[in-house]
N, C-alpha and C positions, 0 to 999 in steps of 0.2 A: 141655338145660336150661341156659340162663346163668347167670353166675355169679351169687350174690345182690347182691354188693357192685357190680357194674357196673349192676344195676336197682331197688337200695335207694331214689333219688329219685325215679324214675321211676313209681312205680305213684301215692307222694304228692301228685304236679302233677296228677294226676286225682281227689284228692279234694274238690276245690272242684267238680267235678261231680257229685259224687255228694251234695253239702250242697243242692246248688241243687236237683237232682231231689228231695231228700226233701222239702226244702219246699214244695215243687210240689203234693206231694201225690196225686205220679203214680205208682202203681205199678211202670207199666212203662218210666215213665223211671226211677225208680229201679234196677230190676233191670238195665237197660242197662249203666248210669253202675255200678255194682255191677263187671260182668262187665268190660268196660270196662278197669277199676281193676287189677282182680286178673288179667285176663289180661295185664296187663303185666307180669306174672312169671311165673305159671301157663301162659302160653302154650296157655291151654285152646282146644281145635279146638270147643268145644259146651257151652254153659251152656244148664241149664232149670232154671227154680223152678216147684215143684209145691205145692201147698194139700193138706193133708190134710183128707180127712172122715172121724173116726175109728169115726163110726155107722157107715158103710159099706164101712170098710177100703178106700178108695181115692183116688190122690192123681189131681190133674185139674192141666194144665198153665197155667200163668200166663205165663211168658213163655219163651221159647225166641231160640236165637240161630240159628239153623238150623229155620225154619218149614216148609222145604219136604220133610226127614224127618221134625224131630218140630211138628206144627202145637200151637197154642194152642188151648186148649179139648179136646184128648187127656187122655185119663184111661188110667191103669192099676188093678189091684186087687192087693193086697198083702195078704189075708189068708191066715194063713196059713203064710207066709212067712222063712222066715230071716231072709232082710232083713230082713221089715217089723217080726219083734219086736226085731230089732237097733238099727235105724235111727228107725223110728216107735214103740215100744213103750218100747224102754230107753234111745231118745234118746241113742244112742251114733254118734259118725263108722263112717262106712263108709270102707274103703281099700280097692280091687280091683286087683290090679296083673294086668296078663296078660291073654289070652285066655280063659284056663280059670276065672279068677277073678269075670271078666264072664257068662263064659255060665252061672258055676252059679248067678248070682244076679240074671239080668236074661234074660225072656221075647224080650225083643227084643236077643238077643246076636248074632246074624245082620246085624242093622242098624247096631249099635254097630260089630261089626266091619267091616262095608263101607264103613263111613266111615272106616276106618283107626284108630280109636280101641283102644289098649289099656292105659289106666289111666284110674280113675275116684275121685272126692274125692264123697261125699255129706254133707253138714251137714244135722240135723236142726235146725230152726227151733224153738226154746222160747222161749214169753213166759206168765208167768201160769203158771207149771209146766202149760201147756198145749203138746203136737206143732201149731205151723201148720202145718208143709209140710218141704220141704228142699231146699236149694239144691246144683244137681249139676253138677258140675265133670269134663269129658273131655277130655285126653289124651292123644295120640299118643303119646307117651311110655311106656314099662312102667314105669318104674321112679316110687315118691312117696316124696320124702324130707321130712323133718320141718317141713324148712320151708314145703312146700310144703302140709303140714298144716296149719299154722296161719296161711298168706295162708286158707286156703281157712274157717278157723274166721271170722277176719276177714272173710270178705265176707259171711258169714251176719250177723254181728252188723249189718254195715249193710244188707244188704237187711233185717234184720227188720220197719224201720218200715213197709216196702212190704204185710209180711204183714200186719202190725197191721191198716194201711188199709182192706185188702181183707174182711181176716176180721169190720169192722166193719159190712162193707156186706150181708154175708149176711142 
């Protein structure tokens, strides 16, 4: 992990991309321009933003940085779930650090792991005290320190307009 102070302006000069994607009114250029941003510090190996359907207990994938494990248009179902009353129920951040900490709480911990991922950042998406989705942040790294909690709160607050978009067009 770098230091914060040597990547402090760094994630900033990318948010004039992520202004111009919002306006766009592209989802998935926003989510890009998003990931983008935040892995100028996060150094994430893997971003997906998932849409909740809370009828159905299951989120379906919106954009992904790595399509060729997890494709767009992938669903998983979360009822049930630890996580899902954690993450989607109580609208609380997820922090998984480790291997053991991924597998007891992601069906696909076999995959996470062969990609070398071993810490994850989950942001649950609220707008309208309504769950959209949550933006998931992986990795390489075990270790998530505080600040690396709140880049990751921060790239949820700007992907949210992408959920808004989308959750409008249902």
């Amino acid at each position: 992990m770098p230091d914060i102070m040597e990547t402090r302006c760094t994630p900033l000069d990318a948010i004039s991309d992520v202004a111009l994607a919002c306006a766009s009114g592209n989802p998935q250029a926003l989510f890009a321009a998003v990931d983008d941003c935040v892995g100028r510090v996060l150094r994430q190996a893997l971003c997906t933003v998932n849409r909740y359907d809370a009828r159905n207990e299951r989120l379906t994938r919106l954009y992904s940085s790595d399509p060729s494990s997890y494709p767009v248009g992938g669903s998983k179902e979360k009822a049930g779930t630890a996580w899902g009353r954690h993450v989607l129920h109580e609208r609380r951040l997820f922090v998984g650090e480790g291997v053991e900490a991924i597998r007891e709480s992601f069906d696909d911990h076999a995959t996470i792991q062969a990609l070398g991922l071993r810490s994850v950042i989950n942001v649950p998406i609220v707008a309208h005290d309504t769950c959209l989705g949550t933006l998931n942040l992986l990795m390489q790294t075990e270790a998530v320190d505080a600040s690396m909690v709140q880049w990751a709160q921060l790239a949820g607050l700007l992907a949210t307009p992408g959920f808004l978009s989308v959750s409008s067009d249902r």
